[in-house]
N, C-alpha and C positions, 0 to 999 in steps of 0.2 A: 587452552587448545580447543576443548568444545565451543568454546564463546566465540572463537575464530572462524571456524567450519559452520556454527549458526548464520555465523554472520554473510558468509560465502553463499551458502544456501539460500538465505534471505535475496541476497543480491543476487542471483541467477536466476531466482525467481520474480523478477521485476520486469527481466525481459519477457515480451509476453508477442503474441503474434501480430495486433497492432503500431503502428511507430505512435501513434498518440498517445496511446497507453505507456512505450516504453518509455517515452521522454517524462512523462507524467511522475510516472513512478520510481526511476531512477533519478530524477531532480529530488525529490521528494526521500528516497533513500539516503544520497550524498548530502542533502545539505540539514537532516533531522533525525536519521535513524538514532545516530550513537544517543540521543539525549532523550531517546522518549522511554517514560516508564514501562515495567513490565508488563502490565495490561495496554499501554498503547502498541506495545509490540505484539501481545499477542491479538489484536485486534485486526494488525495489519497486515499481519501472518494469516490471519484467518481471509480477510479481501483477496488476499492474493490465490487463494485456493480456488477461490471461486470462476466460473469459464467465464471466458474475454468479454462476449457478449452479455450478461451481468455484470460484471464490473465495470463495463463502457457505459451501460444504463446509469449506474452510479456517479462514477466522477466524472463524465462528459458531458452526462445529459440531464445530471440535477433530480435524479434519482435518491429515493431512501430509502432505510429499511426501517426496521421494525427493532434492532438494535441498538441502543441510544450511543452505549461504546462505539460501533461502526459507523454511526455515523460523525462523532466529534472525528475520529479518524480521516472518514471522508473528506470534512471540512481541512482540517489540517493539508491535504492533501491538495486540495483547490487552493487555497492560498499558497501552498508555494510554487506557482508559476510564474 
């Protein structure tokens, strides 16, 4: 049951106030969440926290950080388009 409601959480938090962003991350949820390890999960969980316009710097515009985690993430991210 928890793993369910994460899971829900995860995925409503995907929708975000841009459509680029939404399509981005919702492709990206549906077609690799269930198989990514714990730490790519919580890596991804952590992207999402962060506000739109940071995370648009990242996956749109070829942005990185200073987290070598967030950004294998990122990249994962870019590739499933």
């Amino acid at each position: 049951m928890k793993d369910e409601q994460q899971h829900r959480r995860v995925y409503w938090q995907c929708r975000r106030g841009m459509l680029e962003l939404d399509e981005l991350l919702q492709r990206y949820f549906d077609t690799r969440y269930d198989g990514l390890s714990a730490q790519e999960r919580d890596s991804f969980t952590q992207l999402l926290s962060m506000p739109d316009q940071e995370l648009s710097e990242l996956l749109l515009r070829g942005g990185r950080c200073a987290d070598s985690a967030l950004n294998h993430v990122i990249d994962q991210i870019r590739s499933a388009q």
